[in-house]
Structures are given as C-alpha cells and as structure tokens.
C-alpha positions as CSV (number, residue, x, y, z in Angstrom):
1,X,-25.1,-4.4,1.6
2,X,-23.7,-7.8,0.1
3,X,-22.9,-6.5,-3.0
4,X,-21.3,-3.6,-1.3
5,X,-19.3,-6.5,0.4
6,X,-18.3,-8.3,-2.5
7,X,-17.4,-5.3,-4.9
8,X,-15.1,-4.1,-2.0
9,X,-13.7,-7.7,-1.4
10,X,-12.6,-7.6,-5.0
11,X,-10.9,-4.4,-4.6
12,X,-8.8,-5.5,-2.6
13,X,-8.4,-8.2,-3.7
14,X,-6.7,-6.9,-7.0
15,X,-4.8,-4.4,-5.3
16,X,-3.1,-7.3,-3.4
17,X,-2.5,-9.7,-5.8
18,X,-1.0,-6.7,-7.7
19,X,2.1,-8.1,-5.8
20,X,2.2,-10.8,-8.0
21,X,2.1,-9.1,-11.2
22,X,5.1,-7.2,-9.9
23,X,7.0,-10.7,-9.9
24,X,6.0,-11.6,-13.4
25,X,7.2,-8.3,-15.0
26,X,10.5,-9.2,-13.0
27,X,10.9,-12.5,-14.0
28,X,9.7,-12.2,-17.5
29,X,10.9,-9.0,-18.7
30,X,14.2,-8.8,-20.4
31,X,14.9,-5.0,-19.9
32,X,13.7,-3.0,-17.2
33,X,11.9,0.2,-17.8
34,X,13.1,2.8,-13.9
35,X,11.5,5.9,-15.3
36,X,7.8,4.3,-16.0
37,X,8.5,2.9,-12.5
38,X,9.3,5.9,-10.9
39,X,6.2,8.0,-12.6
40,X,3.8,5.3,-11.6
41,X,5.3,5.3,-8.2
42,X,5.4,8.9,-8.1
43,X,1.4,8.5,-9.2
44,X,0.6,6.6,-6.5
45,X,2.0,8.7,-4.2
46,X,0.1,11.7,-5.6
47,X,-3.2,9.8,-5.5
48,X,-2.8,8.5,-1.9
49,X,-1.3,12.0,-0.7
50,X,-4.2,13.9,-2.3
51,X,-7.2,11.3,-1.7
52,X,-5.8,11.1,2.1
53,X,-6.0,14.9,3.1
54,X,-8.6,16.0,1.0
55,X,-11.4,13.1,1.4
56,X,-10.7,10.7,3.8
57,X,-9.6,12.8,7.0
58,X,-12.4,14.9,6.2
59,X,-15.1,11.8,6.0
60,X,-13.2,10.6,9.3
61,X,-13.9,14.1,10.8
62,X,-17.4,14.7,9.8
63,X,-18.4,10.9,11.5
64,X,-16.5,11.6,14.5
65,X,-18.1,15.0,14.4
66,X,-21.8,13.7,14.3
67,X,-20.9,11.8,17.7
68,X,-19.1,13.6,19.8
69,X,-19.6,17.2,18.6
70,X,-17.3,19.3,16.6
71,X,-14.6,20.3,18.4
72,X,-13.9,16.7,20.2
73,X,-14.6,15.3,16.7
74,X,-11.8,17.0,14.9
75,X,-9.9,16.4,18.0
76,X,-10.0,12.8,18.1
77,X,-9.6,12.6,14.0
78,X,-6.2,14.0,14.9
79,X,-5.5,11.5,17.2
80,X,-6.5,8.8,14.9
81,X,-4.6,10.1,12.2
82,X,-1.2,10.1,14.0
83,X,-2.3,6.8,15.6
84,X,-1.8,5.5,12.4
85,X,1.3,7.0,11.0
86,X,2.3,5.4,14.2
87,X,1.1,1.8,13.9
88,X,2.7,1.4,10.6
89,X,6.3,3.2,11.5
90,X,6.1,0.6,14.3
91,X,5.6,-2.1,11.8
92,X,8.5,-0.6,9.8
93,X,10.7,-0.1,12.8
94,X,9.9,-3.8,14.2
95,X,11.0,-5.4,10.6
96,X,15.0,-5.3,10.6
97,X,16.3,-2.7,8.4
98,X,18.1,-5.3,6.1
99,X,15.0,-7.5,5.3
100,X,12.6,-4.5,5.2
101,X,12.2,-3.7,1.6
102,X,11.1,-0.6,2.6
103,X,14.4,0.1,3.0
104,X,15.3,-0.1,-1.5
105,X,18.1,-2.1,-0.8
106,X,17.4,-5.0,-3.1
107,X,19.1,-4.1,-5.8
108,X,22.3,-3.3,-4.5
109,X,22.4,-6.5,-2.6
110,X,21.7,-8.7,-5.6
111,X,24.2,-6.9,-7.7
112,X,26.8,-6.9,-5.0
113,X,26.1,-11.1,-4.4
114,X,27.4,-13.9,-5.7
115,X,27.0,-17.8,-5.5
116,X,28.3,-17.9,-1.8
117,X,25.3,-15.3,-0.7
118,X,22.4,-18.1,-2.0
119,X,21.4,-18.4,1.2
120,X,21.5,-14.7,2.3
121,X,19.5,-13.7,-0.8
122,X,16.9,-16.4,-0.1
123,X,16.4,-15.0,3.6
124,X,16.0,-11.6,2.1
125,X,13.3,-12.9,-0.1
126,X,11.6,-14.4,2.8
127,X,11.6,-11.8,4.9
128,X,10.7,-9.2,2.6
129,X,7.4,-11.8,1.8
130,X,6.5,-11.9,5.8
131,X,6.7,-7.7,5.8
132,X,5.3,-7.0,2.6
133,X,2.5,-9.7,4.3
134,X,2.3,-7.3,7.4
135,X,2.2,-4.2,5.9
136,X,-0.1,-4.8,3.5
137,X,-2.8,-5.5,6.3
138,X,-3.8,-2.1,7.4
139,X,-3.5,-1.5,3.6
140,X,-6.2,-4.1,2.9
141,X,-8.7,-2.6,5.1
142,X,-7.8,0.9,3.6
143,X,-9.1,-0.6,0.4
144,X,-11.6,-2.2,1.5
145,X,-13.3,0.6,4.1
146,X,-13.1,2.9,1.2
147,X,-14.7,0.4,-1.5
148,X,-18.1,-0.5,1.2
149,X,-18.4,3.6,1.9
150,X,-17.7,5.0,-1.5
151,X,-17.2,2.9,-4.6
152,X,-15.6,6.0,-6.3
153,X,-12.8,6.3,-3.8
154,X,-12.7,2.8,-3.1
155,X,-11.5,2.0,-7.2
156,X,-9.1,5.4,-6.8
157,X,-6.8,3.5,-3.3
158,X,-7.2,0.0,-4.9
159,X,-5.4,1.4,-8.3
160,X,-3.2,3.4,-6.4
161,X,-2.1,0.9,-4.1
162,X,-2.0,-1.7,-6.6
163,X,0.6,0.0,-7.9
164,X,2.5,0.3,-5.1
165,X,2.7,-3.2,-4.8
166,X,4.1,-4.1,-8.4
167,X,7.9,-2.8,-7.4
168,X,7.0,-4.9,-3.4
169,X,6.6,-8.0,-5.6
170,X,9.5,-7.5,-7.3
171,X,11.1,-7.2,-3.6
172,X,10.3,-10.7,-3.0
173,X,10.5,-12.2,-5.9
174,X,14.0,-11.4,-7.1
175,X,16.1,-12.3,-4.4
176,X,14.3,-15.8,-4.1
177,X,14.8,-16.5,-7.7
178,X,18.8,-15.3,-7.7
179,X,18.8,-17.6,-4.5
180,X,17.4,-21.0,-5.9
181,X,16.6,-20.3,-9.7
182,X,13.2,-21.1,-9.9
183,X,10.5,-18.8,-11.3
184,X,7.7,-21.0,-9.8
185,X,8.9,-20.4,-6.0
186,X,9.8,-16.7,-7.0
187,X,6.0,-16.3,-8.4
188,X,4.4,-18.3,-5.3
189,X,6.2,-16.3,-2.6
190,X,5.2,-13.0,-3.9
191,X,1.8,-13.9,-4.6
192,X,1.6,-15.2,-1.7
193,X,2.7,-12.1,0.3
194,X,0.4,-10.1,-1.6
195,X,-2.7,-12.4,0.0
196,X,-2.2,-10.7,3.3
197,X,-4.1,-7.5,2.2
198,X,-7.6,-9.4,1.3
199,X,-7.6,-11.4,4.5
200,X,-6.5,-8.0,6.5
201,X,-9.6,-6.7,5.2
202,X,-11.7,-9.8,6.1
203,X,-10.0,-10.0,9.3
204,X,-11.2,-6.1,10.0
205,X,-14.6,-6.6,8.8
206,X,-15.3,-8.9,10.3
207,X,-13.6,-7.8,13.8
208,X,-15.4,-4.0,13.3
209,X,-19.0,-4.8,11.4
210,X,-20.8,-5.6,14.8
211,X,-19.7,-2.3,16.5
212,X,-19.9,-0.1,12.5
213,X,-21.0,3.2,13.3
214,X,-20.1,7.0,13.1
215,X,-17.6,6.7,15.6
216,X,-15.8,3.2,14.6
217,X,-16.1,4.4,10.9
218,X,-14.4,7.9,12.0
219,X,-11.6,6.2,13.9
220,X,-10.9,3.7,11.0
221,X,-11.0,6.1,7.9
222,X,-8.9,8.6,10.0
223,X,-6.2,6.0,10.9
224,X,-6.4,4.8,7.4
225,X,-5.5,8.5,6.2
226,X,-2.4,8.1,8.8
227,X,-1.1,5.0,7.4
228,X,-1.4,5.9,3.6
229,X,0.0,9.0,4.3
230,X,2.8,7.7,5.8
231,X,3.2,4.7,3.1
232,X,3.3,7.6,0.9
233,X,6.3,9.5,1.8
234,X,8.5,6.8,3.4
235,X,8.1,4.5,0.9
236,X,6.5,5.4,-2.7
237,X,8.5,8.8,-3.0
238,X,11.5,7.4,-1.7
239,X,11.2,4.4,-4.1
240,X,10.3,6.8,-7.0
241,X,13.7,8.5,-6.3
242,X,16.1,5.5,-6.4
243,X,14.4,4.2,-9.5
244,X,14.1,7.6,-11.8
245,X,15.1,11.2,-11.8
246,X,13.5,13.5,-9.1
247,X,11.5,15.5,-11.4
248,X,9.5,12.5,-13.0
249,X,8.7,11.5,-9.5
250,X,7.5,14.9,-8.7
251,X,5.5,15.3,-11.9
252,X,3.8,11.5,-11.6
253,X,2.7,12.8,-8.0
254,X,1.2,16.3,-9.5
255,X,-0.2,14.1,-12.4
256,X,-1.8,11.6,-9.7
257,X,-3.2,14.5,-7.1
258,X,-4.9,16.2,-10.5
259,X,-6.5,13.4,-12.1
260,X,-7.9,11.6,-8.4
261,X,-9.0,15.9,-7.9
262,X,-10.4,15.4,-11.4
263,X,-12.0,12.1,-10.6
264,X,-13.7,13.3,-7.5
265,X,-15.1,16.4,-8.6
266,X,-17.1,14.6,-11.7
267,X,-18.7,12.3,-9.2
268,X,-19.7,15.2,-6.6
C-alpha cells in the first residue's frame, strides 16, 4: 500500500510541476510553436474526455453499486458526477473573469500593454498563480485517486493533465515577467502555483483514507469524472481553439481518445 502511495504521490507530483515547465518554454523559447500547442491541448482533451466517460464513471458506478444496489448506485454516480462539474464551475465563476486564465485572455492583454500597465500585468500574474493554485486541487486528487487504484490510468490523467498545465504556466509566468523583468520571479510563481495539485492530493488522502471504501471511492472517482470533464471542454478545447486551427484541435482530441482506448485495452 506504501508504494502504491508513493508511485501515486509522484504522479502527481509531475503532473503539477508540469506548470513549471510551461514557464521555462515561455521564457526561454525564442519562437512559439500555437499549432503543437493546440494538438497537445486538443490531446489532452481527448484523453480526459475519453478516460472520464469510459473508465472512471463506470469504476465510480460499479463501487457505488456494490453498496447501495444498482439502481441507487448509478443514481448517486449521477449525482456525483454533476456535483463535480459543479464544484469546479463554482471555482471558475468565484475567480474574476479578468484574472481567470481560464478565460485565454493573456495574450491579448500583454500585447495590448505597455510600461504604464506594470502593475496591472503583475496582478494578472498573481492572480492567475492563486487560481491555477485552486484549480489544480481537485485535479491533484484526480491524479492521485487514479494512480493508488490503477497505475495504468493513473500514468494516462497525470500525462494528460500535465499537459494541460504547460500553456497554465505560461499564464502566470508571462505577465509577471512583462511586469517586473525577471525570469527568476516568473519561474518561482508558476512553479509555485503548480505545487497546489500535490498537496491537494495529500490534503485528500489524508482527509478520505480513514473512511476509503466502496462508497467514498464511488463518490470521489465519480466527482473526479465531473471535474475533468468539465476542465475538458471549458478550458482545454477552448484553449486549443485560440492557439491553432479547429481541425488540429479536433484531430489531437481523436488522436488522444484512440491511443488512451488503445492503451486500456492492452492492459485489460
């Protein structure tokens, strides 16, 4: 069980600190590549989408089932599933719309600033850190549920995820270096940000392991399906969109849904 722990652990912890490589590419690179981003993005989309509806509702729904009986089982996977489309458009809708960088405005507002807007650009940064931090919670215990029940679909998330955050690091990390110049503070405050999904799964576990049965596994895999569900399609596809042309977003998501289908079925 305590390798199970740690091999989970690291899981997440690379798909968080995935924020971070986002930065460097950002800071480093001297030509920016939208149509790798928007098939990788498009990818991770397809992966979530895919590993979502087709393994982790029904895991959720076979636990729930084996407590309370089929029909209140599936019932109650429902529930938990909307439950968490729910927590995280609350997150979303709490975090204002001009700091969200949900919201793929980051861009436009660095292109559109100028010296004046230092300290508009550095409050951007900051807040996109602190909800990139808060979203990437429920996201760490995603990850790290799925890496202590199944190591298979616990490596599929944290990749898939991991992308997701590379173009969230950027989020941070741009605006905070336009605002004060420095590479090192850009770097930090992404990385930083990215921290939050490790200690959101340590901060589950350890909240959920005295009471880990059927039913609390059902509950938490079937909320987890909500929220990557919902990560998917308000944020990666939209993303994919702004960076690329629509059909290289729609083919990365066909290309991720085949190979995690692929991926699952050699491990049945």
């Amino acid at each position: 069980m305590e390798e199970n722990v740690i091999f989970a652990f690291s899981l997440t912890l690379f798909a968080g600190l995935s924020t971070g490589v986002g930065s460097l590419i950002g800071l480093l690179s001297k030509k920016f590549n939208p149509k790798l981003l928007t098939i990788s993005l498009g990818f991770s989309a397809g992966v979530m989408l895919y590993v979502s509806m087709i393994e982790i509702f029904v895991k959720a729904k076979d636990s729930l089932s084996l407590s309370l009986g089929e029909k209140v089982g599936y019932t109650w996977t429902v529930v938990a599933f909307f439950c968490g489309i729910f927590l995280i458009a609350l997150i979303d809708k709490l975090v204002p719309a001009y700091e969200n960088p949900h919201e793929m405005n980051t861009k436009k507002i660095i292109e559109e600033s100028s010296d004046k807007d230092k300290a508009r650009l550095l409050r951007m940064g900051m807040f996109s850190a602190l909800a990139i931090g808060i979203h990437n919670f429920p996201e760490g215990l995603a990850t790290f549920m799925s890496g202590l029940t199944d190591p298979t679909l616990g490596i599929s998330i944290a990749i898939a995820i991991a992308i997701h955050n590379i173009p969230e690091g950027l989020a941070v990390s741009a605006p905070i270096y336009y605002a004060t110049k420095s590479r090192r503070k850009a770097f930090i405050y992404s990385f930083l940000s990215g921290l939050a999904e490790p200690i959101g799964a340590l901060i589950g576990y350890f909240l959920l392991r005295q009471f880990f049965n059927d039913l609390t596994f059902g509950f938490v895999f079937a909320s987890v399906a909500g929220i990557m569900v919902y990560i998917s399609l308000d944020e990666l596809l939209p993303t994919a969109e702004e960076y690329g042309e629509h059909h290289l977003a729609i083919g990365g998501l066909v290309a991720g849904m085949l190979i995690m289908a692929i991926s699952l079925l050699l491990f049945l």
